[in-house]
Each structure stands twice: as structure tokens, then as C-alpha cells.
N, C-alpha and C positions, 0 to 999 in steps of 0.2 A: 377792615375793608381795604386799608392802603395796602396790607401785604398782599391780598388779592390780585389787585393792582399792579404791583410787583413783580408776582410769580406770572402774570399773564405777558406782561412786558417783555420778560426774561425770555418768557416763549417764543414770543416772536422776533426777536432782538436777537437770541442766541445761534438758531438756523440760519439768517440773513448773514452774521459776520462769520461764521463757518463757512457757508457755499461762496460768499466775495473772499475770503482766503485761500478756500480750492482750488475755484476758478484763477485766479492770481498766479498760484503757485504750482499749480499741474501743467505739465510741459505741454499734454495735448490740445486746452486751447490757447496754444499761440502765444504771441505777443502782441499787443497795441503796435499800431508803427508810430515815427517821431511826426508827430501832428507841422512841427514847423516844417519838416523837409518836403510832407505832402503839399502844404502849403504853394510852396516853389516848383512841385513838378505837376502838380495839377492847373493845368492851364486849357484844357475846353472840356471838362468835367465838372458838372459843381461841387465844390469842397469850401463847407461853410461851418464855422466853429469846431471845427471837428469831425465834419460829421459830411458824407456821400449824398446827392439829392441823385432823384429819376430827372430827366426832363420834364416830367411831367410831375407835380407833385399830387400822390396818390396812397393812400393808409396802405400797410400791408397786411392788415385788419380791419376789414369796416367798423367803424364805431360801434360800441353796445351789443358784441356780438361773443367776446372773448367767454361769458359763461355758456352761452349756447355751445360752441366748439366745446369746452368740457365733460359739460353732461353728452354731449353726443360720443366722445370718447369712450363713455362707458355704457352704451348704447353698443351691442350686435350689430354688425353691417355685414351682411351675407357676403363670401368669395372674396374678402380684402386679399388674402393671403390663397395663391393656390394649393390642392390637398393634395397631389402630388407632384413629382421631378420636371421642371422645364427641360424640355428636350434642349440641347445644346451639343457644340461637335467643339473637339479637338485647336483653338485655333493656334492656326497655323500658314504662312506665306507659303505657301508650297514652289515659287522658284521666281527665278528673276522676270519682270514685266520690262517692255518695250520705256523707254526716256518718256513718252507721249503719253504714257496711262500711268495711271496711279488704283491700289485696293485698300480696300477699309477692311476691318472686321470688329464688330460690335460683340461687348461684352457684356450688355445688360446697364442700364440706368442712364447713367452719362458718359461712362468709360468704353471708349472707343482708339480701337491703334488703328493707325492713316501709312499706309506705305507711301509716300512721294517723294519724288527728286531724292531716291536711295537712300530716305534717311525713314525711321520707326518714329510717327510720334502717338503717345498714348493720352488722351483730353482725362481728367478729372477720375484718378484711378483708386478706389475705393476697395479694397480686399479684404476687408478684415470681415468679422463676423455681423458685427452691427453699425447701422451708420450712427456713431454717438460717440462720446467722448470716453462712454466707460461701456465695459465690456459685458456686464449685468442687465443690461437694459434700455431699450432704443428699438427703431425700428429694425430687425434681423431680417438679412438676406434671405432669401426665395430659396429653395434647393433647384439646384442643375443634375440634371445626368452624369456630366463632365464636371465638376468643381474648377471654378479658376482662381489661379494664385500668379502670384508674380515667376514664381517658379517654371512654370507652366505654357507660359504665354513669348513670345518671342521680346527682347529686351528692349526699351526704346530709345533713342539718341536724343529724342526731346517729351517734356514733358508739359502739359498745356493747363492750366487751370484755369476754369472759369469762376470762379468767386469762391468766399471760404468758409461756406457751413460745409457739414460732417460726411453731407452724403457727395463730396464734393472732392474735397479736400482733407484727407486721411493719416492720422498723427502716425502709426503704426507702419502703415502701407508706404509711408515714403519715410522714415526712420529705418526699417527693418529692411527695406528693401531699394530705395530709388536715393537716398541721400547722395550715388556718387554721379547721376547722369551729369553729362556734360553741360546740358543747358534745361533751367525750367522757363518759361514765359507765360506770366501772372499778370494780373492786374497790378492799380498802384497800389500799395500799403499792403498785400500777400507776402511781399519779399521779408517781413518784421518774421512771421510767423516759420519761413522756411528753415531763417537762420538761426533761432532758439533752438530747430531742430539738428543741426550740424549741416546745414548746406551752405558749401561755400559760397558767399556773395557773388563771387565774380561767374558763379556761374548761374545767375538769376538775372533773367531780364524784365522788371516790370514798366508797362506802359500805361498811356492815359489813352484816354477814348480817341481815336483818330491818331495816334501814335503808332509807328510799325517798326519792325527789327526785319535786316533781310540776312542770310546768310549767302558765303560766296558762290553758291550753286545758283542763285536765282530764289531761294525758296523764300516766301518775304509773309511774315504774321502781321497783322491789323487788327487793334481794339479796336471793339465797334460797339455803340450802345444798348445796353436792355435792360429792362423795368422792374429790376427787383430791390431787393436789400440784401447786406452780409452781416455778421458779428458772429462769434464762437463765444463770448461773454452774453450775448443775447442779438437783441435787435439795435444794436449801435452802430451800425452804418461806418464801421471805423476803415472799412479797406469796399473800395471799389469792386463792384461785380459789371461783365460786361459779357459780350458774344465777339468772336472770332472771325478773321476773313483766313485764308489758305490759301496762295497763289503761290503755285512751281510753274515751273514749265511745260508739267503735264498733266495740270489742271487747276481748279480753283473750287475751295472748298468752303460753305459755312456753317457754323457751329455756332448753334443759338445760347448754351450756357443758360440759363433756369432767366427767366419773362412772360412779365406777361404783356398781351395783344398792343401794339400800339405806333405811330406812324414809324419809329423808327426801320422798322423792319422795309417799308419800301424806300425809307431813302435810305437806308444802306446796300437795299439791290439795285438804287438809280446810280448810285455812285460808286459801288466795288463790282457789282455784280456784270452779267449771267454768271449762276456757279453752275458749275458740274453736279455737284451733289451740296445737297444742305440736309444737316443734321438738327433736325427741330424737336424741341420738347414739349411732349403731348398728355403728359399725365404728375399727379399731385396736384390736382385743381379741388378747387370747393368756392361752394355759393360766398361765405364769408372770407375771402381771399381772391377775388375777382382780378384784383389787379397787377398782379405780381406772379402767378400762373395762369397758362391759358388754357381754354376748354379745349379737345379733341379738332373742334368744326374752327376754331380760331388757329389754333398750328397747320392746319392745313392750308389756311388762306395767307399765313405768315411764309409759309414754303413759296405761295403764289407773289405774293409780296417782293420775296428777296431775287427771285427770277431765278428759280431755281430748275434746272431739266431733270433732277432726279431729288425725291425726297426722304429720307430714313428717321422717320419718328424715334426718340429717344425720350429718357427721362420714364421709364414702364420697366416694368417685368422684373424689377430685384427689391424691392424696398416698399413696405407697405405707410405710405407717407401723408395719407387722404382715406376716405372714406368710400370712394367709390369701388368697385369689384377690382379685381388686379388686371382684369384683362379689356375691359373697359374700353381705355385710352388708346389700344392701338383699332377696337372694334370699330368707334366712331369715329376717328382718324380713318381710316379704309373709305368707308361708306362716304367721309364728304369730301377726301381727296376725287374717289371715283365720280362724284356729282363735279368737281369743277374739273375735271378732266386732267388730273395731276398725275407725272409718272411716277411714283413710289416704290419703296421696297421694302420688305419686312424677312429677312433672314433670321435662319435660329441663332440665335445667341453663340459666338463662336465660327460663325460661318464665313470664309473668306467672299469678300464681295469685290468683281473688277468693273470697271470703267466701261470694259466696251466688251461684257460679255452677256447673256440675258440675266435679267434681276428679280429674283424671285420674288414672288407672291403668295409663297404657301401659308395658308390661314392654320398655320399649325397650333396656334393655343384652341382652334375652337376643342379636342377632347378634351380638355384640362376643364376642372369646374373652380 
């Protein structure tokens, strides 16, 4: 009976100190940052034993829910994944814009390049095959018409992260490709993870919440707060996640970075805002995850929140990360921006968008099942 005992031990004993030596020893998640340094740069964020709080303290799992999400894993959910090619175009700046405007072009999830004040920056850029640390298995990218790679896409001068899970922050995509940009700008405790990967310190800007960087053109970045959690070892809260402000000269942009619903969003539009455009996240939401993603009908009120004149839903269309259909998130985003009277855009994937040109509306996933 004790060897029993034993052999079952061994079971569960020998898996556990495997995967804590993986994760430890594999370059793609990260490094821990040095807990005392955070200590001393974190000053209007909470940072307590270690560990990141929301303002708000709130599960990033409701209690007593975590076998339900399981078994629903292996539960059918109709249309998570579309059955064929997202329509997508070429992107591309096609020529120089006026000092006074700035373009975007949206790549699908988070990853977004911002043309302003003459410089390329690319938010949370994700290329690789799957959002996950290993290449076998994870949630796999949607197929495009156009496939985008870093090769592909015009280069950027700066690079933005909004916190550092996988579909986010990409060991591959900025090893293989982004290690030499001049400047990244992270939250605090991101800069641990950059530089196991070969990026130079000096070219990593990390900030705390209300903390900005400006550069000498006028272009000036703003941590700003939102409601979620980070870890690449799990749910350990070890590096700060936040939302972005964007202010050049010829405009002001925000970027929500993965949250959910909650006051910060109007007092970051009472105090940085009106933007030009805000870039909200409208999908990976579930009943059992309430508080750390928001529903479709709460992103849109979050657009209205930050005082925003144009709104581009993000966080849909590459990454099957939830349960609900793939196209879901920008359908009911639509429908309750047009009930509060919000001006909105939805371009294909790839499609240069300007300032002060009309903003499409084409409802192009409704063919797609």
C-alpha cells in the first residue's frame, strides 16, 4: 500500500518540478524583474509583496468556476474559429500626411502601427504562429488573405507593450525580428523579460501608472490604468499591465491594452482626454472572467468613458481566446456603439486608416461563418 502511495506521489511530484524547470529555464517566458527595484519605482501603482493589485481588488476567476471553464473547453462552441480567410489588404503608409494628422493601421488583436509625429510605432506585436510559449499548441492565428509578418509590414521606431501574456508580448516576434528598434516603452517590471532576450536596456523605457516619456518632437507616452493581471509563469502578477495615452502634435491617441469595465476609464478621459481615436478591447470576454475583460456593450461605453471622437475596437479577429463565436465581439460592439451614438470604425485588417479622411464601416465579416 505505501508503494502505492509512492508511485502516485511521484506522479504528481514529477510533472510539477519539470514544468517549474521549463518555465525557469526557457528563454520565452521571461524573466521575473528584481522585486526590490520595483519596490522603489513603483510609486502610484500598488506593488505589495511582490505582486501588481487593480484599483479595484477583483478575482480574475470568479470563485468555484475554474472546473466549469474546463469542461466547457471540451464542449463544441459553434464559429470560435472562422472557416475561411479574413479578408485583409497589404499594409501599407502610402505617403507622407500633413504635421496635424496622424494614420493607424490595425493588424488584427492588439497589434496596431500608429503613424504620428513622423515616427512608426507598432502596440503589442504578435507574429508568430500561435499566441503561446511553444509552438505545438495554443490558441493559433485566424488565416488572412494577406498573411502579416514583420517582413511585410512597414518597420517601427517605437515599440508599445501593454502587459506581458503571449498574445501580447511575443518571445519569437521581437527576438527574430524587433530586438534592434530604438526605443520599446513597457510597463514596470516588462523591461526584466526584454532583456533576457537581447535588448538593449538603454533602449527600454518602463513606466508606472501616471508616469510619461516625451520625446524631442513633442510626441509624449502616458501609463494609464486598467483592470487586469500579467505572469508568463502563470497568474503572478509579477510585471505591471496598464492602457496608454498618445499625445503629438497632431493628435492624441488611447489604447486600452487588455481590461476590464471600470471607473478608471472616465477618469483617465477627465484627465488626458478628448482623444482623436481610442483603440478599445472588445473581445475574449466570459461569464467566469467578468472582471478583467469586458463585454462588447461595455467597450463601447469605455470608448464613451475616455471622450473619445472616433472608436476602433481591437482585441477580435486573430486569436480564438473565449468561447464565444469569432465575430461576435465587433457585431455587438457595432450595434451598442450605434445605440449611444458613437463614431466608430471597423477597417479590414491591414487597411490604412487617416484622421481626417471618411472611416469605414463596412460590416465585412458578416460573409465569413
Amino acid at each position: 500500500m505505501i508503494g502505492i502511495i509512492w508511485i502516485l506521489v511521484l506522479l504528481i511530484v514529477i510533472p510539477i518540478l519539470v514544468y517549474n524547470v521549463y518555465t525557469s529555464t526557457a528563454p520565452q517566458f521571461g524573466r521575473k524583474p528584481n522585486k526590490v527595484k520595483l519596490v522603489k519605482l513603483a510609486k502610484t501603482s500598488s506593488y505589495v509583496k511582490g505582486k501588481f493589485r487593480n484599483l479595484t481588488d477583483v478575482p480574475v476567476i470568479l470563485p468555484k468556476t475554474y472546473g466549469k471553464i474546463i469542461r466547457m473547453q471540451f464542449r463544441k462552441s459553434p464559429h470560435r474559429v472562422p472557416e475561411t480567410a479574413i479578408p485583409s489588404a497589404k499594409p501599407v503608409f502610402n505617403d507622407s500626411i500633413p504635421s496635424d494628422r496622424f494614420s493607424v493601421i490595425w493588424l488584427g488583436h492588439s497589434s496596431v502601427l500608429i503613424r504620428i509625429s513622423d515616427l512608426i510605432i507598432l502596440t503589442d506585436p504578435v507574429f508568430s504562429k500561435r499566441a503561446s510559449p511553444v509552438s505545438f499548441v495554443g490558441p493559433e492565428s485566424f488565416k488572412y488573405t494577406i498573411p502579416f509578418s514583420p517582413e511585410t509590414i512597414p518597420f517601427p521606431d517605437i515599440i508599445l507593450i501593454s502587459h506581458d501574456h503571449f498574445d501580447h508580448l511575443d518571445y519569437k516576434t521581437i527576438t527574430n525580428y524587433y530586438a534592434h528598434v530604438k526605443s520599446f516603452i513597457v510597463p514596470l517590471g516588462v523591461k526584466s523579460h526584454l532583456v533576457r532576450w537581447g535588448v538593449p536596456k538603454e533602449n527600454i523605457i518602463e513606466l508606472d501608472w501616471g508616469s510619461e516619456f516625451g520625446f524631442s518632437d513633442g510626441l509624449k507616452f502616458i501609463a494609464a490604468p486598467a483592470q487586469h493581471f500579467t505572469g508568463r509563469h502563470g497568474q503572478d502578477n509579477s510585471t505591471l499591465w496598464c492602457s496608454w495615452v498618445i499625445k503629438g502634435k497632431s493628435g492624441s491617441i488611447y489604447f486600452s491594452g487588455d481590461s476590464g469595465y471600470s471607473d478608471h476609464f472616465k477618469e483617465t478621459g477627465e484627465k488626458y482626454g478628448p482623444f482623436d481615436l481610442a483603440f478599445i478591447e472588445c473581445g475574449a470576454y466570459g461569464k467566469y472572467w467578468p472582471y478583467i475583460h469586458m463585454v462588447p456593450e461595455e467597450s463601447a461605453q469605455a470608448g464613451l468613458d475616455v471622450n473619445a471622437k472616433v472608436v476602433l475596437p481591437i482585441h477580435w479577429g486573430k486569436f480564438n481566446l473565449a468561447f464565444h463565436p469569432w465575430k461576435e465581439p465587433v457585431e455587438r460592439f457595432s450595434a451598442e456603439a450605434n445605440k449611444l451614438g458613437i463614431q466608430f470604425v471597423t477597417p479590414i485588417p491591414g487597411q490604412e486608416i487617416r484622421a481626417d479622411e471618411d472611416l469605414p464601416q463596412d460590416k465585412w465579416w458578416q460573409n465569413i461563418n
